[in-house]
N, C-alpha and C positions, 0 to 999 in steps of 0.2 A: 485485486485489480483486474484488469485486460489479460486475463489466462490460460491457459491452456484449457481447450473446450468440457475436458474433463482430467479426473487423479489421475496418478497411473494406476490404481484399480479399477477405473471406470473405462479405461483399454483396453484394458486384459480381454484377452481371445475369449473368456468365462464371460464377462459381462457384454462383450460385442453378441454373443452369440444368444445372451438370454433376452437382448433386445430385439431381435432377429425372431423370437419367438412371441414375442411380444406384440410385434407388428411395429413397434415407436421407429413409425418413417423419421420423426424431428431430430430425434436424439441419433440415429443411424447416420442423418443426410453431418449433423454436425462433426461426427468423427470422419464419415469418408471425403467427405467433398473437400474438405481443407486437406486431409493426406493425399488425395488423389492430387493437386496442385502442386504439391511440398516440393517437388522435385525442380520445378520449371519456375518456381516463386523463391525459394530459399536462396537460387543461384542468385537471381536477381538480387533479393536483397544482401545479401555478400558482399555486391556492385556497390550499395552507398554510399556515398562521398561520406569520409570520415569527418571532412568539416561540420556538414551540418548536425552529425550526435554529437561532436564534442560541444558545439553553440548551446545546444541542449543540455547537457553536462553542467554549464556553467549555472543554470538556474534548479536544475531537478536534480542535480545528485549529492547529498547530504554533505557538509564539507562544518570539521571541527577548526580553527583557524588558531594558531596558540595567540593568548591573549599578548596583547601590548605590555602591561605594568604586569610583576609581579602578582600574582594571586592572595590575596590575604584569606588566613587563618578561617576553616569554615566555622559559625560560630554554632560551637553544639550546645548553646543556655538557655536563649530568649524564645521565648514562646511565639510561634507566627499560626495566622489566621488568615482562612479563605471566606469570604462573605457565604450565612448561611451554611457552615458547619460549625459543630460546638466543639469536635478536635481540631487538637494544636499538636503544629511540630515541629522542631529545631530547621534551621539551616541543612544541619549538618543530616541531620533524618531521611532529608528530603532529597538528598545529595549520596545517601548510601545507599549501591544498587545493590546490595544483600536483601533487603527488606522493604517493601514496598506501600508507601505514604498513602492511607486507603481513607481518604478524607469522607465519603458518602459511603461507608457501608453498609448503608441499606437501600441503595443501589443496585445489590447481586446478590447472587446467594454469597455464600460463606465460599472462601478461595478456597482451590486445593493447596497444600500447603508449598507443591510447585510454583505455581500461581503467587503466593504470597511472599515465600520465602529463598533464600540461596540454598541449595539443596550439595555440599561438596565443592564441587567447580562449575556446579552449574545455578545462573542467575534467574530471581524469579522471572517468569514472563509476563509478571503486571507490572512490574518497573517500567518498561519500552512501552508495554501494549495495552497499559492501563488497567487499573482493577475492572472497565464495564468493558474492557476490550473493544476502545472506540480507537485507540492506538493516535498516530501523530505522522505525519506527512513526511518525519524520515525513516519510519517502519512501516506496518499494515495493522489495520483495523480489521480485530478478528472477531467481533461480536454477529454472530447470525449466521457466521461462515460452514459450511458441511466437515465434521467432524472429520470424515475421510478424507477431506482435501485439506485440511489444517496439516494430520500426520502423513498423507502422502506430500506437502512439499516442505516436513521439517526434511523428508528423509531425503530428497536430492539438494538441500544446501549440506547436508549430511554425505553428500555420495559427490558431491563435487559439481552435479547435474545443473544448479542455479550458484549464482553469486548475490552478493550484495549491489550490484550494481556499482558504488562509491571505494576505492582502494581503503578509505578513513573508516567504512562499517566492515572491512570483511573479518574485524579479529571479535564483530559480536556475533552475527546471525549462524554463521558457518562455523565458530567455533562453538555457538551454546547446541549446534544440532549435534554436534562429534559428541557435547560430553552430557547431553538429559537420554535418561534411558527410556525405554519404550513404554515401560509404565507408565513412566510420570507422564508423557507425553501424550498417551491415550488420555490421562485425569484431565493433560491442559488442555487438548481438543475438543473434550465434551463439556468442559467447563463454557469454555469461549461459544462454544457452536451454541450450545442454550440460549447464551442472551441475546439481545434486541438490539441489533444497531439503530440507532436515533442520528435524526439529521445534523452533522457536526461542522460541513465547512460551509459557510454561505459563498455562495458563487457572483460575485459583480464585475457585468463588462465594463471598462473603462481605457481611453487610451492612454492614459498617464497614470504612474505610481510613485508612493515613497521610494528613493533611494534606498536601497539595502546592504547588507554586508550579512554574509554566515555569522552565525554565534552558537554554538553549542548544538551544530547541527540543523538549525533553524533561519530563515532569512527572519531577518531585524528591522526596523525602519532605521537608518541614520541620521541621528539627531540633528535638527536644524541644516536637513542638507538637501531640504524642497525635495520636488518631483522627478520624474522623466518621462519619455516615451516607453510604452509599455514593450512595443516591438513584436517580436514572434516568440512571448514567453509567457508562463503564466507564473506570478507572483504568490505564493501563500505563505502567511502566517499569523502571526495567532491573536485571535481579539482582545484579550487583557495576557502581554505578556509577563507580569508579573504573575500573574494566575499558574500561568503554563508551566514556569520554571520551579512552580512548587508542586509540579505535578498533581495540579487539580482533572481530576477527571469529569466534570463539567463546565468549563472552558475551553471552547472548539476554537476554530478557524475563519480565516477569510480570504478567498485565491481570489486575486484578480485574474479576470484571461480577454483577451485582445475584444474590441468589439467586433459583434455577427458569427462568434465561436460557437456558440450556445446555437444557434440557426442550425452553421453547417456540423457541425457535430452532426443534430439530430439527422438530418437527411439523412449522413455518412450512415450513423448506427441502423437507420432504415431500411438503406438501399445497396451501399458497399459503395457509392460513386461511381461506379466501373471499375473498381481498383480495389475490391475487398469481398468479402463476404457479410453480410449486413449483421449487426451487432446482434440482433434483438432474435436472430433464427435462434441462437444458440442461448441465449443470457436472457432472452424473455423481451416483453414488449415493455413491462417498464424496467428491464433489467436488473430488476430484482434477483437471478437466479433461475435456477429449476434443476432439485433433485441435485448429482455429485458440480453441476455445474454453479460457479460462486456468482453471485452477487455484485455490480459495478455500484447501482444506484447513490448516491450521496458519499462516496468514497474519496478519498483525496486526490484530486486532478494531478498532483504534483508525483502522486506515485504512480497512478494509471498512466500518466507519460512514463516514468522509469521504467515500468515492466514492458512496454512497448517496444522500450529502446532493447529492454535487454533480450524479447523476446528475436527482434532484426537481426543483434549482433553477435548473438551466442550466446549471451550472460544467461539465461533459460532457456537449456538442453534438454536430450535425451526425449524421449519414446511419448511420455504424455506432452512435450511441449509442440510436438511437432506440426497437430492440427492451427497455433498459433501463431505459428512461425511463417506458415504460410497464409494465414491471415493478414499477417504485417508486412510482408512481401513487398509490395507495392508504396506502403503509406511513408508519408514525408513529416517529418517534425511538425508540421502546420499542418495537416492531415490527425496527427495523433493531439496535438492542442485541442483541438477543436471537436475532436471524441470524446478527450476526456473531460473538458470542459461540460458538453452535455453531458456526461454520465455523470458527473458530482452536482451538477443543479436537480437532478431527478430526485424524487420522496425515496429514502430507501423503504 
């Protein structure tokens, strides 16, 4: 998502200095010009009215709700189908985060068996982030991502440095970083960094949405219960949610975001407003990335606001987060919409 300009390897006094010889003015102006500000911007953002992140909360931060009725029995017999695969898999398959339901495997190479499997106490990471690593709007989409900045930011939800943003996700991401070891974790990094992220959420302005409710982490539509105003939020979920909950991994998305988002985003990412530093110095012209710096382009608007938020409030700490911390300084919830909004309409 909206990250820190670079790992915490791509800080280090080692790599600051090899760019220094390098002459890379872009990559130099991205780490100092946001550290040189961090002081006089951070304070700042400290100041935010906690009303307007928590309104924000309500729509972008992942919320498991316990069900109304009872839960019936998962069924582990009857054979289930996703249109266009020839494997089948139980209910119950689909629903066991030990093992992970790889409908298209030929889609990727061959998982590493972290990737695939429960490894002790620690769950695969294609369960959340999907076998092609296109991931889901209440995790991150790691397919295309720089292998070093996969394992630089398992290791500060590992060191305490970031959170989950949501109190309902913090016993997955920050507990699976304490217990996958450094092996497997280089295996799942260069897995994920290899492949191809493909365009997954379609992005439509509209001023009205389905009514929704949380479900399993996910906003819903609620049945027969019409529309509303869309407001200062952005809406995403999933285009066949039947698909989704069986964890098909080509079945994406669809965020709604306020109308003229998609406009001022792109200035913003352009220009900074007067209140930023412009998206594209750092993250490229169509955002695609460059080098240890990730990738925004066709990523989830709904988490590109969460790390925004978390970068403002402190939930994304310590030494590499710093250049975005003062990036965020200034921007307002409809400020961050309207970024992220553009950055998930763009081609990754």
């Amino acid at each position: 998502g909206f990250v820190a300009a670079a790992g915490s390897e791509a800080v280090s006094a080692r790599a600051f200095s090899a760019e220094m010889k390098r002459g890379n003015a872009v990559r130099l102006l991205c780490w100092a010009l946001p550290s040189l500000l961090a002081l006089s911007h951070i304070a700042a953002a400290q100041q935010m009215p906690n009303t307007e992140i928590r309104a924000a909360m309500m729509w972008a931060l992942p919320q498991n709700p316990p069900a109304k009725i009872p839960a019936a029995p998962v069924d582990d017999k009857t054979p289930l189908h996703v249109p266009g695969s020839a494997r089948t898999f139980t209910a119950a398959q689909t629903t066991n985060i030990s093992s992970v339901p790889d409908w298209w495997p030929q889609d990727h190479p061959p998982m590493p068996e972290i990737v695939a499997h429960a490894r002790g106490q620690t769950w695969p990471c294609g369960y959340c982030h999907l076998p092609n690593g296109q991931g889901r709007p209440e995790n991150s989409a790691l397919a295309g991502l720089p292998a070093a900045y996969i394992f630089a930011q398992v290791k500060t939800f590992r060191s305490g440095e970031r959170t989950s943003g949501a109190p309902e996700m913090a016993k997955y991401m920050p507990v699976e970083a304490r217990n996958v070891s450094d092996d497997d974790l280089h295996l799942a990094a260069e897995y994920f960094s290899g492949l191809h992220f493909k365009a997954w959420t379609r992005v439509v302005e509209t001023a009205s949405v389905p009514k929704t409710q949380w479900e399993h982490f996910m906003l819903v539509p609620i049945a027969a219960a019409g529309r509303e105003p869309i407001g200062n939020r952005i809406i995403e979920m999933a285009q066949n949610l039947k698909r989704t909950e069986l964890r098909d991994a080509r079945s994406g998305f669809i965020a709604y975001v306020p109308p003229g988002n998609i406009a001022r985003g792109k200035a913003l990412a352009r220009n900074g407003g007067g209140k930023t530093q412009a998206c594209i110095t750092c993250h490229g012209a169509g955002l695609r990335g460059a080098g240890d710096i990730p990738p925004l382009a066709g990523r989830s608007p709904t988490y590109l606001v969460r790390q925004l938020i978390q970068f403002q409030d402190g939930g994304r700490s310590g030494v590499a987060s710093l250049p975005m911390q003062a990036v965020v300084a200034k921007l307002t919830v409809d400020d961050m919409i309207a970024l992220a909004a553009y950055a998930a309409s763009r081609t990754p």
